[in-house]
C-alpha positions in Angstrom: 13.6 9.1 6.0 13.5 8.8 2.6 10.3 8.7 -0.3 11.8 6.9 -3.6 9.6 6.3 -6.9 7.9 8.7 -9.2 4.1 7.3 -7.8 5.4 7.3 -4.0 6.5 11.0 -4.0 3.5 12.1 -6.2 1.2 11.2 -3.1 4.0 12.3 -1.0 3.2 15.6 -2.2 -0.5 15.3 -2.6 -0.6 14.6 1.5 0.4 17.0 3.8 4.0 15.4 4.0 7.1 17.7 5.3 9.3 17.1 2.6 12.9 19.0 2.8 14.1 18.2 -0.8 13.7 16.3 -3.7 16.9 14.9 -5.8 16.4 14.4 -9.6 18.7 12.4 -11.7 19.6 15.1 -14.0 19.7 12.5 -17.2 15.8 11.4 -16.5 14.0 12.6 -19.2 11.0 15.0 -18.9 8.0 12.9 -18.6 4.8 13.5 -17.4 5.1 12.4 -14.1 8.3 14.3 -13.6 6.9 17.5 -14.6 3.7 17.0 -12.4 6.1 16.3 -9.5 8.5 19.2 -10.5 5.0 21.4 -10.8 3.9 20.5 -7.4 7.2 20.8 -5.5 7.3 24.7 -7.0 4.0 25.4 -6.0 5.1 23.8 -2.5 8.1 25.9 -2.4 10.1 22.4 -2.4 13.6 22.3 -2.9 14.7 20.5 -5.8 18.3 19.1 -6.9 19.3 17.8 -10.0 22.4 15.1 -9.2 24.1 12.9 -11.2 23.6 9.1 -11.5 26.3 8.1 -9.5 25.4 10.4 -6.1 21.6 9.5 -6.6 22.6 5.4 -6.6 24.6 6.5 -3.3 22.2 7.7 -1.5 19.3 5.4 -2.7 17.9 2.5 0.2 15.9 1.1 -2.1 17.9 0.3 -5.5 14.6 1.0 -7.0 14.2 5.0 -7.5 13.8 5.9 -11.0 15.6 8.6 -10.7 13.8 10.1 -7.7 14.0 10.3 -4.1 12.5 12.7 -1.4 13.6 13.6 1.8 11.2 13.5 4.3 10.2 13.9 7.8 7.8 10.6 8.8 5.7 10.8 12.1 4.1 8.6 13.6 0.1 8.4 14.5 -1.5 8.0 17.9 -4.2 5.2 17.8 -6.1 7.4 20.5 -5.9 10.4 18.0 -7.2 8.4 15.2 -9.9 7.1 17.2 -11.5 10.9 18.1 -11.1 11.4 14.4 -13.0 8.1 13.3 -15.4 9.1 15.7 -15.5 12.6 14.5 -16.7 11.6 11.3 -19.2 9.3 12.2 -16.8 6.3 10.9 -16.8 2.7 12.2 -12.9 2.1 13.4 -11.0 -0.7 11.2 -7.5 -1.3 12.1 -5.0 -3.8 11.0 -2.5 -4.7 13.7 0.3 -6.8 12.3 1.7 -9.1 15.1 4.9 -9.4 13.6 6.4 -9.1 10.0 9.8 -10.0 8.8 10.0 -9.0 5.4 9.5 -5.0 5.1 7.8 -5.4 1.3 4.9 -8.0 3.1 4.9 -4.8 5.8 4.5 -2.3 2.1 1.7 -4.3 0.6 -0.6 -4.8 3.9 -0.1 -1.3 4.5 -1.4 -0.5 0.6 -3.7 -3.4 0.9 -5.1 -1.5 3.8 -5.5 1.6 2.6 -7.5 0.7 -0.1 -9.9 -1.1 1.6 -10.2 2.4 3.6 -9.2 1.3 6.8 -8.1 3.9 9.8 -5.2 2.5 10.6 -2.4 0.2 10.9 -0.6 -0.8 14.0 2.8 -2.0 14.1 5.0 -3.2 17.4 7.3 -0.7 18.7 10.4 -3.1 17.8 8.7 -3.1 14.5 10.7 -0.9 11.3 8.9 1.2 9.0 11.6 1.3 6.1 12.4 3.1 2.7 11.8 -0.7 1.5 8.3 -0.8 3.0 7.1 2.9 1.4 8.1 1.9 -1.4 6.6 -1.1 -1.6 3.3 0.7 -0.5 3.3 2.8 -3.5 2.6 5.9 -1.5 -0.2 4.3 0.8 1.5 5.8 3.8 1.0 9.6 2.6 -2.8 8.6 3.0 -3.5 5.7 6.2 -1.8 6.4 9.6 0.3 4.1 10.2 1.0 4.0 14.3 3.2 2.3 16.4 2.1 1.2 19.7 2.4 -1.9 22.4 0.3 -4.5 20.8 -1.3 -5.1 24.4 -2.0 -1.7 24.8 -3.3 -1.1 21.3 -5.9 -4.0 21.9 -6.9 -2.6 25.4 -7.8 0.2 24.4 -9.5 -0.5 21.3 -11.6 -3.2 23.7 -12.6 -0.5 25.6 -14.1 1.7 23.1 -16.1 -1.6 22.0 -14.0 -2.5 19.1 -13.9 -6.8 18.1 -10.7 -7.6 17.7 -10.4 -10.6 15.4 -7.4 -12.6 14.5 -6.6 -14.5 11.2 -4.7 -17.8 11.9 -5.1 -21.4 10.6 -6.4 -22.8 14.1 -9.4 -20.5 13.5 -12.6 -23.0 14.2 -14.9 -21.1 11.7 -13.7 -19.0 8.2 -13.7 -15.8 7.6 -16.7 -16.2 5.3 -18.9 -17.4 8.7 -18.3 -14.5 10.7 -20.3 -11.2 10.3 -17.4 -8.7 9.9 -19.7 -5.3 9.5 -19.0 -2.3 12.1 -16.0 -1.8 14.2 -13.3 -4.2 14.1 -9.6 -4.7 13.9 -8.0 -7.4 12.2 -4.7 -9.0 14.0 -2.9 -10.5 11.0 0.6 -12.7 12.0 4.1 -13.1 11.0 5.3 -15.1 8.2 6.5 -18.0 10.1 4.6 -17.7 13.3 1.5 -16.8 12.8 -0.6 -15.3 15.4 1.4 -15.7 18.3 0.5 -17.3 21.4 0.2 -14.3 23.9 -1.7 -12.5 21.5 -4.4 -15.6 20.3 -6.2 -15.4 24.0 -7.0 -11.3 23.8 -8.9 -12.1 20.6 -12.3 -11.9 20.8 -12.5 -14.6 17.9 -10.0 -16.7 15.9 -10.9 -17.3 12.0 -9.3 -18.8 9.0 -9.3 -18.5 5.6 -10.2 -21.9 3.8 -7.5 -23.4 1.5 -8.4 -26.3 -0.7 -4.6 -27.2 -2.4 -1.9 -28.7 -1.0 0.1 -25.9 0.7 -1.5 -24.8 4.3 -0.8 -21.2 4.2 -1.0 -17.8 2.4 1.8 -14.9 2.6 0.7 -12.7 5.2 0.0 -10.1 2.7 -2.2 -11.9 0.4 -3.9 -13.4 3.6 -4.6 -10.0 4.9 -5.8 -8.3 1.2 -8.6 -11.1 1.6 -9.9 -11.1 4.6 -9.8 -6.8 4.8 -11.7 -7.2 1.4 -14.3 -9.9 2.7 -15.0 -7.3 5.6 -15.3 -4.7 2.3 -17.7 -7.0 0.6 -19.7 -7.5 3.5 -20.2 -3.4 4.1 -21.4 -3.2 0.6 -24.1 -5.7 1.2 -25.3 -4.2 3.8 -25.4 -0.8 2.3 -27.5 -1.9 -0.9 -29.6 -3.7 1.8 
C-alpha cells in the first residue's frame, strides 16, 4: 500500500504507521513540509530515496503525489477491539458503516468527514477496497480513525448487542435528521451512490431518517450526506454539554 501527498505522509508519520520507505522526487524543492517530513522520517529511522521524475510517475496510483509517496503496511481494525477501547475510555461508540460506495474519493472524504467529527470507526464491506485513491482523498484521516472491515450483518449484530442504535440515512426516512435525538451511542449506516440504503440492510435499522431538501434535485452525494448528518449528531453533543 502506498501513502502519496505531502499532508497524507505527514500524519502517516505522526501515527504509529509502519512505513518501509519514502521516495522523494529529487527535483522538489526544499520546503517546509518536505524538511518536516525528511526530519521525522530520520528521527524514525525511515528510509528515504531520492528518484527521478520519471520512476516516481511510474510508481504513483494516484497521479496526484507531489513528489512524494510512502510505502506502507495498512491493517485493518477489529470493530470488537475498538469497542473495549471506546469503552476503556469512557467514550460513547459512533461508527459510520458505509453500505456500499462506488467511487473510492466519496469512500476518502467520509472517512475524513468522520474523523473530524471524532467518530470510532468506520466500517466498510469485506468486498469493499480501501485504495491509494481513497487515502489520499482522506488527507491522512486513516493514520488517525480505524477504519475496519467487517460483514455488514455481523458488524450491526454486534454493535446491537452492546446497545448501540443503529440509524440509517435514506430518502424514505419518515422523520429528518433534525427530529431525532442523536446523543450517546450510535452508528450511522450511510448508502451507495445509486442505491441508497439497501433493502436487506433498511429492516436491521433501528430507525430510518432523512435529510430535508428544498430544491429540485432529490439527493445529496453520499459524502456530503454523511458530513451533515455526523455533524448534526456533533451539534447535538455540544448542546448537551453546555446544558
Amino acid at each position: 500500500m502506498q501513502i502519496e501527498g505531502r499532508n497524507p505522509v505527514t500524519e502517516a508519520l505522526k501515527s504509529d504507521r509502519k512505513i518501509s520507505v519514502i521516495y522523494i522526487q529529487n527535483t522538489t524543492t526544499g520546503s517546509d513540509k518536505i524538511r518536516e517530513i525528511i526530519s521525522m522520517a530520520n528521527k524514525k529511522g525511515i528510509r528515504i530515496r531520492k528518484i527521478g521524475k520519471n520512476h516516481l510517475a511510474k510508481i504513483t496510483k494516484t497521479k496526484n503525489h507531489q513528489g512524494i509517496i510512502a510505502s506502507v503496511r495498512y491493517e485493518f481494525n477489529s470493530l470488537r477491539d475498538i469497542l473495549e477501547k471506546q469503552y476503556a475510555e469512557n467514550k460513547d461508540p459512533f461508527f459510520v458503516l458505509i453500505n456500499e460506495v462506488l467511487y473510492q474519493h466519496n469512500l476518502g472524504a467520509i472517512i475524513r468527514t468522520a474523523e473530524c467529527a471524532g467518530c470510532s470507526g468506520v466500517i466498510i464491506p469485506k468486498k469493499t477496497q480501501l485504495t491509494e485513491n481513497a487515502i489520499r482523498t482522506s488527507m491522512g484521516a486513516t493514520e488517525h480513525i480505524p477504519v475496519i472491515k467487517e460483514n455488514l450483518f455481523n458488524a450491526m449484530k454486534l454493535l446491537k448487542a452492546e446497545g448501540i442504535r443503529i440509524i440509517a440515512l435514506e430518502a424514505t426516512g419518515k422523520e429528518t435528521i433534525y427530529d431525532e435525538n442523536l446523543k450517546g451511542p450510535v452508528a450511522i449506516v450511510i448508502g451507495g451512490e445509486h442505491s441508497g440504503v439497501t433493502k436487506s440492510i433498511l429492516p436491521k435499522c433501528d430507525k430510518v431518517l432523512r435529510i430535508p431538501l428544498l430544491g429540485k434535485i432529490n439527493s445529496l452525494n453520499m459524502s456530503n450526506a454523511a458530513a451533515i448528518i455526523l455533524f448534526e449528531k456533533v451539534r447535538q453533543e455540544i448542546v448537551k454539554s453546555k446544558d
